[in-house]
N, C-alpha and C positions, 0 to 999 in steps of 0.2 A: 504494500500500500504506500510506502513511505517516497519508496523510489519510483513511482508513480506520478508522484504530488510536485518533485523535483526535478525539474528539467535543467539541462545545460551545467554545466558548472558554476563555481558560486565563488566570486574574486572578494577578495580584504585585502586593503592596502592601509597600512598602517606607520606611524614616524618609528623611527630607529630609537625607542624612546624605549627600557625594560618596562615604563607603568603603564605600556599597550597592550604589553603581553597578556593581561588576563582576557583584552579580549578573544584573544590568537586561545587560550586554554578553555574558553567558553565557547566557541565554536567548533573546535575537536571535540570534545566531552557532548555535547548537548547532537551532533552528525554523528559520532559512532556510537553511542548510545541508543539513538534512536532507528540505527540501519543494526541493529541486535549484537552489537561487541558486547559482550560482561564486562561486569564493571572494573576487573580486573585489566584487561586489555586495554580499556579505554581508559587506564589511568597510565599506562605505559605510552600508549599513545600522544596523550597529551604531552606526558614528560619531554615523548622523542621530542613533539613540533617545539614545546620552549626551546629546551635544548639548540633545536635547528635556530630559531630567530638568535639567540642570546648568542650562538658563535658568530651571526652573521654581525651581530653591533658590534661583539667585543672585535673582534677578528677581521671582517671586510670594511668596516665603518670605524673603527679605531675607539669605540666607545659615544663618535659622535648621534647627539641625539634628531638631529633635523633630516636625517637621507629617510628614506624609506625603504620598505620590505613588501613586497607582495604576494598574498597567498591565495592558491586555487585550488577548489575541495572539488572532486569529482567523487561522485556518488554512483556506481555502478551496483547490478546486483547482487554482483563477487567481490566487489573489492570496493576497499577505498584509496584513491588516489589524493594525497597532498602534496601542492606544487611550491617551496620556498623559492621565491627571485630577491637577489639582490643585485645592486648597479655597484658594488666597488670594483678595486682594480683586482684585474686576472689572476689568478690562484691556481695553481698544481697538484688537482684531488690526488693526486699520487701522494703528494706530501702530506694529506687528512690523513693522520696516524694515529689511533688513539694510544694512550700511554696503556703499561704495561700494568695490571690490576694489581699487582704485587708494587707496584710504587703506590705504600700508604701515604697520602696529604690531600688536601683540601683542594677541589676542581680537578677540571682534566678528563672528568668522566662521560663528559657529552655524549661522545663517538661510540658509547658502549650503550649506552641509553637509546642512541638511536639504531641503532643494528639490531639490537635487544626484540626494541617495540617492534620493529617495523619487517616486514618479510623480504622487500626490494628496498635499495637503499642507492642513488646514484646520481652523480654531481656531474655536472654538464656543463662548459665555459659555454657563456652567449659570445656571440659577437657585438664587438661594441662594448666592450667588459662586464662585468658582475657574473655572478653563477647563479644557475636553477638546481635544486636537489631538489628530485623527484623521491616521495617517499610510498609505497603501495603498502597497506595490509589486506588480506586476502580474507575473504569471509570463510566461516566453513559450512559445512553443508546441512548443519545443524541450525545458524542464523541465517543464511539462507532459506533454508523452509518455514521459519517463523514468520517472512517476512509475507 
């Protein structure tokens, strides 16, 4: 019924600002929740997409708050697809590494969080610089027939 009701994709464009985020974790939560995630997965979920903007401030934006980030939620019957765009300068996903779990301290952890939540996980230079990371979770076929 739900993917029914929504057609096309569903953009937010948001400032490079961390006090945006909760909308960015309002709009995950409240999309896979109601396309049948438990609530377990949809809390992974969320984490990934913070995760994703908060590397893109600290990391493609330098922390600054006025660029912006763009996100596209596609809502298919199997899957969810969220699209992160940023405009900074060009970046070498080869070099997105996350640190090694056995280095205990504070941060760092992003990259596990988002490989964690997410089933596909893949970083794309645009032309004209900034990166898209494309994130899928795949439904299973238990929340698929609920829907």
């Amino acid at each position: 019924m739900f993917l029914e009701q929504l057609s096309g994709p569903v953009t937010l464009e948001i400032p490079s600002d961390p006090s945006s985020l909760f909308l960015v974790r309002g709009v995950v939560e409240k999309l896979a929740l109601r396309m049948g995630f438990n609530a377990a997965e949809t809390g992974r979920m969320v984490l990934a997409v913070d995760e994703a903007c908060t590397n893109v401030i600290r990391h493609a934006y330098g922390n600054r708050t006025c660029e912006r980030i763009v996100l596209t939620f596609r809502a298919d019957r199997d899957r969810l697809e969220i699209l992160v765009r940023d405009f900074g300068p060009p970046a070498d996903p080869q070099c997105f590494v996350p640190r090694d779990l056995g280095d205990v301290r504070p941060g760092g952890l992003g990259m596990h969080f988002i490989r964690s939540a997410m089933d596909e996980v893949e970083y794309v230079n645009q032309e004209g610089g900034g990166m898209l990371l494309k994130l899928i979770k795949y439904r299973t076929r238990k929340e698929v027939a609920n829907q």
